[in-house]
C-alpha positions as CSV (number, residue, x, y, z in Angstrom):
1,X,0.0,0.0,0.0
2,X,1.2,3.2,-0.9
3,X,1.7,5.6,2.1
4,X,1.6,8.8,0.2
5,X,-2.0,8.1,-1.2
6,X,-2.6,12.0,-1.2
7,X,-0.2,13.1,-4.0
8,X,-2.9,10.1,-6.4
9,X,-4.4,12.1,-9.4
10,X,-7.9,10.0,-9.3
11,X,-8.5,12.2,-12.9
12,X,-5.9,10.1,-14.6
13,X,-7.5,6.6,-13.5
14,X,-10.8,7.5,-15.4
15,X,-9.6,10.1,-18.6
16,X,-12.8,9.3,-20.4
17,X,-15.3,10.7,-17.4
18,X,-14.8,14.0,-17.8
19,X,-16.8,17.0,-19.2
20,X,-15.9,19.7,-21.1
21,X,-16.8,23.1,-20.8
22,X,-19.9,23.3,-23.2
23,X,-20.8,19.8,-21.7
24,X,-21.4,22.0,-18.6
25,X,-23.8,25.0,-19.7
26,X,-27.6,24.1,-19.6
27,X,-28.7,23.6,-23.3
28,X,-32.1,25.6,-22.5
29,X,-30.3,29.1,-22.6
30,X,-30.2,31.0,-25.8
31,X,-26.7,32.5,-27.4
32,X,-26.9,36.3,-26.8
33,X,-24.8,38.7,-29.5
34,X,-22.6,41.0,-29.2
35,X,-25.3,43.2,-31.0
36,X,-27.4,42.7,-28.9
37,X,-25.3,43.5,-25.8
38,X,-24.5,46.9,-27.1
39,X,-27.9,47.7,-27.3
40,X,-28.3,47.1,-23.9
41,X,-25.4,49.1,-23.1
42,X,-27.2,52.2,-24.8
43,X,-30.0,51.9,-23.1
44,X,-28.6,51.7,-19.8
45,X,-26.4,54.5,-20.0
46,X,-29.8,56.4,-21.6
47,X,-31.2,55.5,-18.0
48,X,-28.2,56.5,-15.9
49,X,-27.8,60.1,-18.1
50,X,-31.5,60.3,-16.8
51,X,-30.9,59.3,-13.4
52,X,-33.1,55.8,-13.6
53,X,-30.0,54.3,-12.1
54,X,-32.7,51.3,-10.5
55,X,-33.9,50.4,-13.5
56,X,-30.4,50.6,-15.3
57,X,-29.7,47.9,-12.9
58,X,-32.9,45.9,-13.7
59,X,-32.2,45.9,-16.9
60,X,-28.3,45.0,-16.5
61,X,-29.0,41.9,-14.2
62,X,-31.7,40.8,-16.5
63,X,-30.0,40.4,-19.5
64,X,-26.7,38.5,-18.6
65,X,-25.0,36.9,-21.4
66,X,-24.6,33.3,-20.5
67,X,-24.1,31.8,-23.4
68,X,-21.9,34.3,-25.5
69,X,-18.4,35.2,-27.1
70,X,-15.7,36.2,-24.0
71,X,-15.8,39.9,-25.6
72,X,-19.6,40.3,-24.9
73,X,-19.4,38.9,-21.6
74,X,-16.5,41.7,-20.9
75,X,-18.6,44.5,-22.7
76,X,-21.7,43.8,-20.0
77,X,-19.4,43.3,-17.2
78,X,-17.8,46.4,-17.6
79,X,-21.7,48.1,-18.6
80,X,-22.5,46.8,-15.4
81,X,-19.4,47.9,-13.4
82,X,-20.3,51.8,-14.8
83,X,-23.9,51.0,-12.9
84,X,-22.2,50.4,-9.7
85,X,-20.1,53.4,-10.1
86,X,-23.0,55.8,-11.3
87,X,-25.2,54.9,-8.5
88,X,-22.6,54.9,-6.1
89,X,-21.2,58.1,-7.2
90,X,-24.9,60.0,-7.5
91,X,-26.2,58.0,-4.2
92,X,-23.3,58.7,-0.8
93,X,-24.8,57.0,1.7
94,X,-24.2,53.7,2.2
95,X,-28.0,52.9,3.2
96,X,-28.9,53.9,-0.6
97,X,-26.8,50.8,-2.0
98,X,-29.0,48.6,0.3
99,X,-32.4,49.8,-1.2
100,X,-30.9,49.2,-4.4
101,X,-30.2,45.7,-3.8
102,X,-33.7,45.4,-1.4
103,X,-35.2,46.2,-4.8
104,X,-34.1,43.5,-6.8
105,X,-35.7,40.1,-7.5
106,X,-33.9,36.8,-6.0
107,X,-32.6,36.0,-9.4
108,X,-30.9,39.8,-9.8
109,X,-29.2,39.6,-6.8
110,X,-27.9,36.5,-7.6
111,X,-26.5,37.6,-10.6
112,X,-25.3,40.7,-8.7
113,X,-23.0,38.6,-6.9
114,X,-21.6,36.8,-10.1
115,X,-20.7,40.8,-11.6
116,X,-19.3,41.8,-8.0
117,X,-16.6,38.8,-8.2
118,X,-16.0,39.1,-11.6
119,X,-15.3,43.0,-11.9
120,X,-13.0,42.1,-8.5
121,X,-11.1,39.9,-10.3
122,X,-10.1,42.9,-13.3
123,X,-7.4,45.8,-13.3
124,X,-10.1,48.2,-13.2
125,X,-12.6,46.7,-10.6
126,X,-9.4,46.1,-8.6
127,X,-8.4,49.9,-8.6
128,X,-12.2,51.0,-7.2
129,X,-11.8,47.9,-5.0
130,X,-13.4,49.5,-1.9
131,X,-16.5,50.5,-4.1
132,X,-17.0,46.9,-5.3
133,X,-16.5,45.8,-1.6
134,X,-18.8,48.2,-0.4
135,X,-21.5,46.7,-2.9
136,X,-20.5,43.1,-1.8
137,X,-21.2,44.2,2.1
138,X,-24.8,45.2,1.8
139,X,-25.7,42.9,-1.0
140,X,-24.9,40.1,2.1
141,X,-26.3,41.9,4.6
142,X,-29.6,42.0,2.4
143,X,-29.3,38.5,0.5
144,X,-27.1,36.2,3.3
145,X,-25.0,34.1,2.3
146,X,-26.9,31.8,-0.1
147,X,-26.1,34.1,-3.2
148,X,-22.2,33.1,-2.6
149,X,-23.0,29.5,-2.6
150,X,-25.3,29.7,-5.7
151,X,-22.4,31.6,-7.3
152,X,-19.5,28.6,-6.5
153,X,-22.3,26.0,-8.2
154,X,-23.6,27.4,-10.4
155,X,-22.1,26.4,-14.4
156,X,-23.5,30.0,-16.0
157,X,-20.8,32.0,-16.2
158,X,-20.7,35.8,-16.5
C-alpha cells in the first residue's frame, strides 16, 4: 500500500469521465450577440444620463450573457461595473446601496454577486476595490449568504 496516497491524481484513473466546458452550460439558454449587448449598453447608459439608475440595474442583471463570445461577456461586465459606479457616485450614503439591492428580485441579486466577483477579479474593478467591496457588504447583509454558494455551483458564467 502506498503511504503517500494523497499526492494520487484519481483524474488520470478515469480520462474518459470528464466534461468539457460546453458539456457543462444548460442547453435551454439562448446565445446572446454582441449586437445585442450593445444595445443594452445604450440603453442603460440612456437610464443612468437620466438618473433611472434602478432600473439601469434591472435591466443590466436581466439580460446576462450566458451563453456568448468572451468579448460580450466583458462589454456587459464592464456596462454593469459603470452601474455600480454611477449609482454609487450619484447616491453617498451607504443605506442607498441597500435599497438598491432590497429592490431587486432573487434572481438579480444572484446575478449581482456573479458581476461583483468578476469586476473584482479585473485591473479596473481592482483599482475601485473599496467601491466593489462596499457593494458586496450590503448585498450580504440584504441577501445572506446563499447568493455566494449559488455563485460557486452554479455552471453560467458571466
Amino acid at each position: 500500500m502506498n503511504s503517500d496516497w494523497r499526492k494520487i491524481d484519481i483524474d488520470a484513473l478515469e480520462p474518459d469521465s470528464h466534461l468539457t466546458k460546453e458539456e457543462l452550460i444548460p442547453t435551454n439558454i439562448p446565445e446572446t450577440t454582441k449586437q445585442q449587448i450593445i444595445e443594452i449598453s445604450q440603453q442603460i447608459r440612456s437610464y443612468l444620463s437620466s438618473g433611472q439608475f434602478q432600473n439601469a440595474l434591472i435591466l443590466g442583471l436581466d439580460n446576462v450573457p450566458y451563453i456568448a463570445e468572451e468579448e460580450t461577456k466583458e462589454i456587459h461586465s464592464k456596462t454593469i461595473f459603470e452601474i455600480l459606479c454611477s449609482i454609487k457616485n450619484n447616491n453617498s450614503k451607504l443605506s442607498d446601496l441597500k435599497n438598491f439591492i432590497i429592490d431587486l428580485n432573487d434572481e438579480q441579486q444572484d446575478v449581482l454577486i456573479k458581476y461583483l466577483y468578476k469586476n473584482m477579479s479585473t485591473d479596473y474593478g481592482q483599482k475601485q476595490g473599496g467601491l466593489l467591496l462596499q457593494w458586496f457588504e450590503k448585498t450580504v447583509e440584504v441577501t445572506g449568504l446563499g447568493p455566494i454558494a449559488r455563485y460557486l455551483t452554479d455552471r453560467r458564467t458571466v
